[in-house]
C-alpha positions as CSV (number, residue, x, y, z in Angstrom):
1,X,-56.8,58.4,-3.2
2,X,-54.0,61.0,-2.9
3,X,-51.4,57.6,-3.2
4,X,-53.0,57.0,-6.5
5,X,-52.9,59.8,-7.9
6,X,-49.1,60.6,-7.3
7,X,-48.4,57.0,-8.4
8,X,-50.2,57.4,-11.8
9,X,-48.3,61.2,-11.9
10,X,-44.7,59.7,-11.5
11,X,-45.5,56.7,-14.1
12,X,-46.6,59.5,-16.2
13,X,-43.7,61.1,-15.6
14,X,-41.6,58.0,-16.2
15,X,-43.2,57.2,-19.7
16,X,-43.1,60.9,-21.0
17,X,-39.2,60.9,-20.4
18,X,-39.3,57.3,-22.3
19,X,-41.4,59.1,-25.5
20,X,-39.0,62.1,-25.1
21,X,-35.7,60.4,-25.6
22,X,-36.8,58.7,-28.8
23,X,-34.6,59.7,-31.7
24,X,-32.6,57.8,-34.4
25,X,-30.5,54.9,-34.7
26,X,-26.9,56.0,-33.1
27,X,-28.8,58.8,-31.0
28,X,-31.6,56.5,-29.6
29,X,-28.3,55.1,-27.5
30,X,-26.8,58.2,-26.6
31,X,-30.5,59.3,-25.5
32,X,-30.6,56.1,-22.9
33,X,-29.3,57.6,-20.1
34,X,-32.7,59.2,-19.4
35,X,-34.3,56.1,-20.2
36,X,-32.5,53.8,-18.1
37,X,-31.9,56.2,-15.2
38,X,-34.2,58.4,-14.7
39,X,-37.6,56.6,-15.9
40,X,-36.7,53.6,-13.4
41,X,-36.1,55.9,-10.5
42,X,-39.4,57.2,-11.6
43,X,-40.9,53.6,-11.1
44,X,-38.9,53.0,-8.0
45,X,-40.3,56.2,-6.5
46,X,-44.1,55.3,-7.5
47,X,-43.5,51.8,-6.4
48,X,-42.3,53.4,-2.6
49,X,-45.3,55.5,-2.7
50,X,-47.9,52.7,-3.4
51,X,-46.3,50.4,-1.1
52,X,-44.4,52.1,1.1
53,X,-41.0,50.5,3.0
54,X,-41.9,46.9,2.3
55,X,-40.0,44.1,0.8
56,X,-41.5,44.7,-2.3
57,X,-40.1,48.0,-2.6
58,X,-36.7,47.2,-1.6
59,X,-36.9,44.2,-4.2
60,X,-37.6,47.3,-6.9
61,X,-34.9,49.3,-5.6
62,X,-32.4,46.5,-5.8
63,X,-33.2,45.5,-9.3
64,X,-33.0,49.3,-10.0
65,X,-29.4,49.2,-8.5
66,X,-28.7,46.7,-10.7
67,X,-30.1,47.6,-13.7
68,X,-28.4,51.2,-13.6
69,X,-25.0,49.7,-12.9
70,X,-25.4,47.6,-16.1
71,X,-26.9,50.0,-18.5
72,X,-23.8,51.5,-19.3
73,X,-21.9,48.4,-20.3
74,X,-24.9,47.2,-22.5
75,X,-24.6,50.3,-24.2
76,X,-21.3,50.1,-25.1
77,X,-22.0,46.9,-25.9
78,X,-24.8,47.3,-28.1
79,X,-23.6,50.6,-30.0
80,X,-20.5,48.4,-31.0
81,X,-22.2,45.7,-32.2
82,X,-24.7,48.0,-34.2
83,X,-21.1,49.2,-35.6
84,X,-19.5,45.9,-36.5
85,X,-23.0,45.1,-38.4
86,X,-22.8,48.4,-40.0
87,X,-18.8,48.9,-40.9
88,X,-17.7,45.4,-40.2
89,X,-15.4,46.7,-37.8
90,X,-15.4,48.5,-34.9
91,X,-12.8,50.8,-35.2
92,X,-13.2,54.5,-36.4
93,X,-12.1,54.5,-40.4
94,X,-8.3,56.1,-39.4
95,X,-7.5,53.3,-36.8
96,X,-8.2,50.8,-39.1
97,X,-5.0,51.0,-40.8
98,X,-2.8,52.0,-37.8
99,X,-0.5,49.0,-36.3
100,X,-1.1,48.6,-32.2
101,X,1.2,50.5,-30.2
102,X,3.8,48.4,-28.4
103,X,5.0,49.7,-25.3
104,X,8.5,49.5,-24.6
């Protein structure tokens, strides 16, 4: 009984940082970090408590591993893009014009 109810606390948890972080277009990515760290620690955490040290649990924390050393390079990735659909480049507006610098 106890196990349940912390588990449907900590999802809670997890899905009111999720609502929290919503915001606009550019933001929404700079608001991910909470959303792709701190909600799936949230569900890594509720899935240890259901289910203690078990292989499912250290199947959740693995993808978790992975998924947080991802998240940053599919922001980057996706914020460019988002750019290059936008601007067409993407480049800020100054750099556009500036020739590469050559090292000697």
């Amino acid at each position: 009984m106890i196990r349940t109810v912390a588990v449907d606390v900590i999802l809670a948890a997890a899905v009111a940082v999720v609502l929290a972080s919503m915001r606009e277009s550019y933001q929404k990515l700079h608001y991910v970090t909470p959303i792709a760290l701190i909600a799936p620690l949230l569900l890594g955490l509720a899935v240890l408590v259901r289910s203690g040290f078990s292989e499912n649990s250290a199947l959740t924390w693995l993808a978790l591993l992975f998924a947080g050393f991802t998240g940053p390079f599919l922001s980057h990735a996706t914020i460019r893009a988002a750019r290059v659909r936008q601007t067409g480049d993407w480049r800020s507006p100054g750099e556009r014009g500036r020739p590469a610098e050559r090292e000697p």
